[in-house]
C-alpha positions in Angstrom: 53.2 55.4 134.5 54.0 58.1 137.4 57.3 56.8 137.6 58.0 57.1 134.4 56.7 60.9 134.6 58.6 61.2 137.4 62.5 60.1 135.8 61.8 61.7 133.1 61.2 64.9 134.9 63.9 64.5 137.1 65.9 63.8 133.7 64.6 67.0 132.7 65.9 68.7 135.8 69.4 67.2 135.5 69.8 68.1 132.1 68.7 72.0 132.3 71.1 72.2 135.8 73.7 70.8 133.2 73.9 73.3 130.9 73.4 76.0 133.5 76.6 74.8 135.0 78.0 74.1 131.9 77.4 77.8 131.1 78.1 79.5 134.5 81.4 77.7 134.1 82.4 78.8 130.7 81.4 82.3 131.5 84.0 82.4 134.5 86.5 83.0 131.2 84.3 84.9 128.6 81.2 86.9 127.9 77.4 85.4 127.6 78.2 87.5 123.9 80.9 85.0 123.1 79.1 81.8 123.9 77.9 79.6 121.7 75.2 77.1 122.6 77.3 74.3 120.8 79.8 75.0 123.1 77.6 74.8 126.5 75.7 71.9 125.3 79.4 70.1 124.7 80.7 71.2 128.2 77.2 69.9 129.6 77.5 66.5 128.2 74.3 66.7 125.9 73.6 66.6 122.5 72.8 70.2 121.0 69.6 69.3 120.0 68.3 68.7 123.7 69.7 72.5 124.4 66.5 73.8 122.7 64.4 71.6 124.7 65.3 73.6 127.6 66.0 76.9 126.1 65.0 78.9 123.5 68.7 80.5 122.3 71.6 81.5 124.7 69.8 84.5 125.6 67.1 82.7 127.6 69.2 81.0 129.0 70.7 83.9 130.2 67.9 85.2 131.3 67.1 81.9 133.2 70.3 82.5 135.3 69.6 86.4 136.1 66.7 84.7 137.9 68.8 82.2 139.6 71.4 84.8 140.5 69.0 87.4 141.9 66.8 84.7 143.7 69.6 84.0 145.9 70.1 88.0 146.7 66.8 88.7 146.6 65.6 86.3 149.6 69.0 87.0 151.8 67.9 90.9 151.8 64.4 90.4 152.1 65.1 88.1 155.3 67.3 91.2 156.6 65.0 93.9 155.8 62.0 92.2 158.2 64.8 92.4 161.2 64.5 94.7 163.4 67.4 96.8 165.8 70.4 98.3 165.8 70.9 100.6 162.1 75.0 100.0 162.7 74.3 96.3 162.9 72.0 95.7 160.4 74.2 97.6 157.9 77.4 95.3 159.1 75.3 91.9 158.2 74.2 93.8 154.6 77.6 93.4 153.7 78.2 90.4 155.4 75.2 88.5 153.7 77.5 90.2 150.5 80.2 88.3 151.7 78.5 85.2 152.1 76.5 85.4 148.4 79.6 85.5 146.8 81.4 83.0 148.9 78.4 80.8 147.9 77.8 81.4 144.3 80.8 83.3 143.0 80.0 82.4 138.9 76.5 83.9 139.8 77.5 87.3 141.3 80.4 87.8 138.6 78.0 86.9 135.9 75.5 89.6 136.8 78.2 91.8 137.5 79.9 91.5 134.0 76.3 91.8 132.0 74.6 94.7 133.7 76.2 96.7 131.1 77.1 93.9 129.1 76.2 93.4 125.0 73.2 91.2 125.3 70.4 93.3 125.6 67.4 91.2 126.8 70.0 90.1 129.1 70.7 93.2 130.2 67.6 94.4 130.9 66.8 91.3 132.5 69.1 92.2 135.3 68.1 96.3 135.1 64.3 94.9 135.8 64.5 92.7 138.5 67.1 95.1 140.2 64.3 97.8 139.7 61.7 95.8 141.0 64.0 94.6 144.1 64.6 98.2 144.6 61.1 98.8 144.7 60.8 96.7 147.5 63.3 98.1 149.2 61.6 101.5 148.7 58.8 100.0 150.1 60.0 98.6 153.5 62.0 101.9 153.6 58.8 104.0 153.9 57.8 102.0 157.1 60.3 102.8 158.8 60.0 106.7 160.5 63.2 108.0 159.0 61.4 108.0 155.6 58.0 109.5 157.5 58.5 112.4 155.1 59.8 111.2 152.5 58.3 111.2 148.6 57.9 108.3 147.1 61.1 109.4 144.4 63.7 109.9 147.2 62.3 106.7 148.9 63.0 105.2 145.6 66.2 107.0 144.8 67.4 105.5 148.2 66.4 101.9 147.6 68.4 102.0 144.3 71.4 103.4 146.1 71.5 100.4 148.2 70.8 98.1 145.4 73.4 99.3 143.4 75.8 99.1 146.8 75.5 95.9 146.8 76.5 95.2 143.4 79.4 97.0 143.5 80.0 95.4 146.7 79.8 91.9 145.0 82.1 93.1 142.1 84.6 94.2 144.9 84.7 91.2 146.6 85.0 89.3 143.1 87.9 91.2 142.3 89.6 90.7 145.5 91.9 87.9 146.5 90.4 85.4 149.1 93.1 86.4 151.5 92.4 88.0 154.8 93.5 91.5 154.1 92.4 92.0 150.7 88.7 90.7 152.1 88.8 92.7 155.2 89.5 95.5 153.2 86.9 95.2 150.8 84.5 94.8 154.3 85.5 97.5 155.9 85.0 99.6 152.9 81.7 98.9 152.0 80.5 99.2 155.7 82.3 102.9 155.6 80.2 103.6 152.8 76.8 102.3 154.0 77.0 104.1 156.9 78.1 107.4 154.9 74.4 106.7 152.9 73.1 106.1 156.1 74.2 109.6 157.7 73.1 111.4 154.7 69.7 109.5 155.3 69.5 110.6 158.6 70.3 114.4 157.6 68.3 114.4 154.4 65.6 117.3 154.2 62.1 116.3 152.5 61.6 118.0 149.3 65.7 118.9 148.9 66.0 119.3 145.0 69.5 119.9 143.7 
């Protein structure tokens, strides 16, 4: 009887990492708007019925790979954040764990990417929530550190979402960028440029500034 459980569990597994891919590479071409479920269970090699066994409309499914996207950015930082050392060099392996992500999971990044702003709305605020609640974090190990002694809680915040949203746009950049050496090393030495420009403003900010 267990083994039973277990291939049909593991049947389970295959099928839901089907339509994911199935989904992650149709979305390489079109929005998560455009697709149709019809269409992913087809490129998945299942019948459209065992779709809703696994999800509850393309939305969810949608959702389900905001989770899997973020997951993957979400323990890379976190493992960076608990180091310790140099500012300069732990902002150069920021943007080379970017580097890496997208390497790694390329339809991923470029979905979350495309539908931060994009027309499906629990989707989209999928992605603004857990990029909040990463930020948060980040806010978080931020105010351990004695550069953000005197900081408020807002500007700790307002910092953490500045990085967050680096990153992004770091992904997007390396998306959009041919995997050739100087269109890459371009794209690096930009967004190290730019983390050490937040950085120096960091450094220089006044507690309590208001605009």
């Amino acid at each position: 009887m267990s083994q039973t459980v277990g291939a049909r569990q593991a049947q389970r597994h295959r099928t839901r990492r089907a339509l994911l891919d199935a989904a992650l590479s149709l979305l390489e071409e079109q929005s998560l708007g455009s697709l149709g479920l019809r269409e992913v269970a087809r490129t998945a090699g299942v019948a459209p019925t065992a779709f809703y066994r696994h999800f509850a409309d393309i939305e969810a499914l949608g959702i389900a790979l905001v989770d899997e996207a973020l997951e993957n950015l979400h323990g890379g930082v976190r493992s960076l954040l608990e180091t310790s050392g140099d500012a300069d060099r732990r902002l150069d392996e920021a943007v080379d764990l970017m580097a890496e992500l997208v390497r790694t999971y390329p339809g991923h990044l470029r979905f979350i990417v495309r539908e931060r702003h994009g027309g499906v709305r629990g989707v989209r605020e999928a992605i603004a929530g857990r990029l909040d609640a990463f930020a948060r974090e980040v806010a978080e190990r931020l105010a351990s550190d004695p550069l953000g002694a005197d900081w408020s809680a807002a500007d700790l915040l307002m910092l953490a979402r500045l990085y967050v949203d680096h990153m992004v746009m770091t992904a997007s950049a390396y998306l959009a960028a041919a995997l050739e050496d100087n269109e890459w090393a371009e794209v690096t030495d930009t967004a190290r440029r730019q983390l050490r420009l937040i950085h120096r403003g960091r450094q220089n900010w006044v507690a309590g500034t208001r605009a």
